[in-house]
VOGU-3710 file (C-alpha; in Angstrom, 3 decimals, decimal comma):
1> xxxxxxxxxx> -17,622/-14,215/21,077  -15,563/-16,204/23,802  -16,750/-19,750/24,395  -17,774/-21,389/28,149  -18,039/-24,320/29,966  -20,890/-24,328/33,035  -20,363/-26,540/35,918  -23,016/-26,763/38,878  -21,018/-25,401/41,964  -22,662/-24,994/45,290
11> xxxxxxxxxx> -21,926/-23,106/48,645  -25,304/-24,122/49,969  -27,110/-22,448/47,407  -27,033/-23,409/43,986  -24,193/-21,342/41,596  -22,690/-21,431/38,163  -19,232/-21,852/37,580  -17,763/-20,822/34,355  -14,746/-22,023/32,773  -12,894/-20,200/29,963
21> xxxxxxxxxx> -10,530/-21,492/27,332  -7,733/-21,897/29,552  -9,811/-24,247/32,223  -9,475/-20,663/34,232  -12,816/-19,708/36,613  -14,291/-16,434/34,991  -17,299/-16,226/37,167  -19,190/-17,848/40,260  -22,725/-16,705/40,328  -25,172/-17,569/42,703
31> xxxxxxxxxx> -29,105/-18,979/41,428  -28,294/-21,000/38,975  -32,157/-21,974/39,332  -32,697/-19,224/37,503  -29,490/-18,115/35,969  -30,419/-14,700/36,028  -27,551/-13,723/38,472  -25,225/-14,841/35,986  -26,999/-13,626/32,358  -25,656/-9,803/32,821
41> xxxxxxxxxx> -21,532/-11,492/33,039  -22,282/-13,401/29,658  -24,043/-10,682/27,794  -21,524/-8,104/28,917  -18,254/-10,158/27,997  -20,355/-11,681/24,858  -19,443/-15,443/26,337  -21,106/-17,818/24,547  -22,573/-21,378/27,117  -20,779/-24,487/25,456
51> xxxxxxxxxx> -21,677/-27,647/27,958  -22,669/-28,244/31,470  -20,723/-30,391/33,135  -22,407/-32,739/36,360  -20,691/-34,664/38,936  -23,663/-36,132/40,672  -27,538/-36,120/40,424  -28,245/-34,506/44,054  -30,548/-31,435/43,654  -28,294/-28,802/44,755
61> xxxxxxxxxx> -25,824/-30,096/41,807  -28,271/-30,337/39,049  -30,412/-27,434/39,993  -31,044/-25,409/36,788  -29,647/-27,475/34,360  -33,264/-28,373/32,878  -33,632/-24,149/32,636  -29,803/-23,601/31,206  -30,572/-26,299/28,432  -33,684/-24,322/27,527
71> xxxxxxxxxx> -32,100/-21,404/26,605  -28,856/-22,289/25,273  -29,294/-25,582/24,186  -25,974/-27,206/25,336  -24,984/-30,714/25,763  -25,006/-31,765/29,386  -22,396/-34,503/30,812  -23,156/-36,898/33,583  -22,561/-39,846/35,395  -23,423/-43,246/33,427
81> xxxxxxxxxx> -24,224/-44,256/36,666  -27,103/-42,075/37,713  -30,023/-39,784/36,627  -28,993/-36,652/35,344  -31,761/-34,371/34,028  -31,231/-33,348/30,223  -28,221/-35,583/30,106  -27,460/-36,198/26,609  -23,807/-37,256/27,416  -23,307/-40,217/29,886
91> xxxxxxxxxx> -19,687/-40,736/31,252  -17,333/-42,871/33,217  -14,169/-43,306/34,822  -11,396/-44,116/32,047  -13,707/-42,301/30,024  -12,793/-38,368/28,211  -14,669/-35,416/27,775  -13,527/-33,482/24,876  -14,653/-29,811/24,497  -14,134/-29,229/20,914
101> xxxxxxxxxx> -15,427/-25,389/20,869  -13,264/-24,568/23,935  -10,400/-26,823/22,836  -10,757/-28,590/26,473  -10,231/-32,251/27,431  -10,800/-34,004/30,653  -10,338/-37,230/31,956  -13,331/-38,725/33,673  -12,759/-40,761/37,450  -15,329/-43,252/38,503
111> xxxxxxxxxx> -15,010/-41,831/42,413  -18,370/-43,995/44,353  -19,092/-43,332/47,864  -20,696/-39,879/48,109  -23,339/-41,130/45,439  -23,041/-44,246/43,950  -22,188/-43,094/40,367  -20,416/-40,043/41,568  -17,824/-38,616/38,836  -14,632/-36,554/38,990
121> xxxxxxxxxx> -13,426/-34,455/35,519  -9,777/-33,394/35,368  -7,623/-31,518/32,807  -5,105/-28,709/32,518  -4,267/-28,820/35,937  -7,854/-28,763/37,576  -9,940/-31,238/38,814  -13,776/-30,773/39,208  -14,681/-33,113/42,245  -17,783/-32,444/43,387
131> xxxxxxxxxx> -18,874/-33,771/47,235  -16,591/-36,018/47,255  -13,034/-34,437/48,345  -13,582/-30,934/49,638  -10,967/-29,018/50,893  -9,303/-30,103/54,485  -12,692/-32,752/54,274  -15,015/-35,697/52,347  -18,461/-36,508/51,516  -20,875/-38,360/53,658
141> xxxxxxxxxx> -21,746/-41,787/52,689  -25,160/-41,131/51,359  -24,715/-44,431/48,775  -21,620/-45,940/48,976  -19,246/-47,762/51,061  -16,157/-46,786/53,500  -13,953/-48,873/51,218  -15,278/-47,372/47,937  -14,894/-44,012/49,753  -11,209/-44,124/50,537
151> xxxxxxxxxx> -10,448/-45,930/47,071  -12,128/-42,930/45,390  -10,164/-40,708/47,636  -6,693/-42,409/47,055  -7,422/-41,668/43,120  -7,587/-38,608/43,719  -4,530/-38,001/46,300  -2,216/-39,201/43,082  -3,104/-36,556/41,179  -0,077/-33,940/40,899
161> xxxxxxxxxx> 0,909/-31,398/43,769  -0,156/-28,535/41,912  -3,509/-29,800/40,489  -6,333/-27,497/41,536  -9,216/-28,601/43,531  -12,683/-27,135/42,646  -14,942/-28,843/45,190  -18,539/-28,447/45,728  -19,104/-27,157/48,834  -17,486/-23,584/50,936
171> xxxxxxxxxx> -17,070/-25,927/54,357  -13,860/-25,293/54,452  -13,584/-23,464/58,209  -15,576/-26,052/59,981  -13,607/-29,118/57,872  -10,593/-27,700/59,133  -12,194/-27,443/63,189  -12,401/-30,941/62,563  -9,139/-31,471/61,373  -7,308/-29,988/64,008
181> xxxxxxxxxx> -9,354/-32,457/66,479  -7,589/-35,607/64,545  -4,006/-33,640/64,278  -4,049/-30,546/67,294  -0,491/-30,010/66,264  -0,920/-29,562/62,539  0,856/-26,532/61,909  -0,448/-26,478/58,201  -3,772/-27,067/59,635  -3,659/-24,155/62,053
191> xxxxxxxxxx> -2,311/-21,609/59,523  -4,693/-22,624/56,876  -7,426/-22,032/59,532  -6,446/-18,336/60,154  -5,980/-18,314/56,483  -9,602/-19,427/55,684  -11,167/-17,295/58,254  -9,857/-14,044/57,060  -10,934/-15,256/53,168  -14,431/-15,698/54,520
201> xxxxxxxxxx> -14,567/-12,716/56,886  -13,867/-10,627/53,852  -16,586/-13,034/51,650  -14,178/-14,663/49,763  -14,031/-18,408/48,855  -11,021/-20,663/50,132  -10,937/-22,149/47,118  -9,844/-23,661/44,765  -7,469/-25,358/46,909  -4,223/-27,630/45,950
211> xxxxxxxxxx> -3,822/-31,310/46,061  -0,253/-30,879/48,286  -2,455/-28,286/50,932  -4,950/-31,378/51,077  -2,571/-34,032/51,206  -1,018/-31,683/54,192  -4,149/-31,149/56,345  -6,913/-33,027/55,104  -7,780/-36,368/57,255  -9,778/-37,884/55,073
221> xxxxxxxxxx> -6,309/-37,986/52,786  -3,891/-38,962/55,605  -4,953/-42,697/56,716  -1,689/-43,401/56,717  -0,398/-40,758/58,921  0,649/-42,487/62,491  -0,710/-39,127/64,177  -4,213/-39,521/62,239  -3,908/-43,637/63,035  -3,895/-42,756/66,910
231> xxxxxxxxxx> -6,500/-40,182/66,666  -8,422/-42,849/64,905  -8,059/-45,515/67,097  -8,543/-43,393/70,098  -11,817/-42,518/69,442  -12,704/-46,408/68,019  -11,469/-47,937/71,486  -9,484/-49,805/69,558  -6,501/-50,922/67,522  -7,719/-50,371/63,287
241> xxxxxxxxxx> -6,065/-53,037/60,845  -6,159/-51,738/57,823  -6,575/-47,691/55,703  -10,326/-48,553/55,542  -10,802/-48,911/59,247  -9,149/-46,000/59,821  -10,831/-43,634/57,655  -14,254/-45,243/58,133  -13,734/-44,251/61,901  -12,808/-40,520/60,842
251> xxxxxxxx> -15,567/-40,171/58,623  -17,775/-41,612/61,953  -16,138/-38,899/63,814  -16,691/-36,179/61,530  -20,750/-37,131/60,755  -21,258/-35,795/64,811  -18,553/-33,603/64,825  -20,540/-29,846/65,274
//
């Protein structure tokens, strides 16, 4: 019987993400409320649930993880920070999160500024981010700060090229909308548009994405870009000092951006 790792994933709706051995996605089911939508993928391929993994404690990210724990009886990792339900794990940045049965380990990021406690897990090339980079966008500032914001974000813009980003959230056509408003001549931004809008006109996701795509088209990544600094400081009426100022002022932009 083949082992799995759950993660809460959402595209509005609560879904189930399952990881195999190799940290590959085997499934993406929607109502993970009830988990129903994904029971007929583990009985048929005889996976057996392992641990849930949570990034944050906002509903649509620890929506039936009370009901998974019921019936499989699975440890549950979460944020030190925060108040996950059936968390019998608690984790932090600089902490690991090793998978024995799956023979998975992940480093844990301390990444504030979505939620306060908010948590990243990476390993073999993958990094689970939750709401706080999505792809060619960010979080909103529910709890934290601009400044813990963009420090989370520049943790994660270090990671490799190649690492793969599973983010929380399908937003990706309107994120990129909004990015060609900071950058209109963002070639990358324009063909990942197109790109996106076929995927979704045929009902499939965008992602995962890549941390060099992001780095490429995402704002919320390119503070330091002198075309992204005079966006920045075009809409703030003035000149911006500093990384913070500058992606506070995007982030501004992007909360009435429709």
């Amino acid at each position: 019987m083949g082992k799995v790792v759950a993660a809460v994933f959402t595209t509005h709706v609560p879904r189930l993400m399952i990881l195999d051995q190799n940290a590959r996605v085997r499934y993406m089911g929607r109502n993970v409320t009830t988990f129903y939508d994904a029971m007929p993928k583990l009985e048929r391929e005889r996976l057996q649930l392992s641990a849930i993994l949570v990034t944050h404690h906002h509903p649509d990210h620890v929506g039936g993880v009370s009901e998974l724990v019921g019936r499989f009886r699975v440890p549950v990792y979460g944020p030190a920070g925060e108040t996950i339900p059936e968390c019998t794990v608690s984790v932090a940045g600089g902490g690991q999160v090793h998978l024995e049965d799956l023979g998975l380990d992940f480093e844990v990021f301390d990444i504030p500024g979505h939620t306060s406690g908010h948590v990243a897990y990476c390993g073999h090339g993958a990094l689970f981010c939750g709401d706080t980079l999505f792809s060619a966008g960010c979080g909103r500032l529910f709890e934290g700060t601009p400044e813990q914001m963009q420090r989370s974000l520049r943790t994660l813009r270090e990671l490799p090229p190649e690492t793969r980003v599973y983010c929380g959230h399908e937003y990706t056509v309107n994120n990129l909308r909004f990015a060609l408003a900071v950058e209109p001549d963002n070639g990358t931004t324009r063909e990942y548009l197109e790109t996106a809008k076929d995927l979704r006109s045929k009902g499939r996701p965008t992602l995962p994405s890549n941390m060099a795509l992001e780095i490429a088209v995402n704002p919320f990544l390119r503070w330091d870009e002198p075309t992204v600094q005079k966006s920045a400081e075009r809409k703030a009426g003035r000149s911006l000092d500093n990384p913070v100022e500058v992606f506070a002022t995007i982030r501004q932009w992007k909360d009435g951006f429709s």
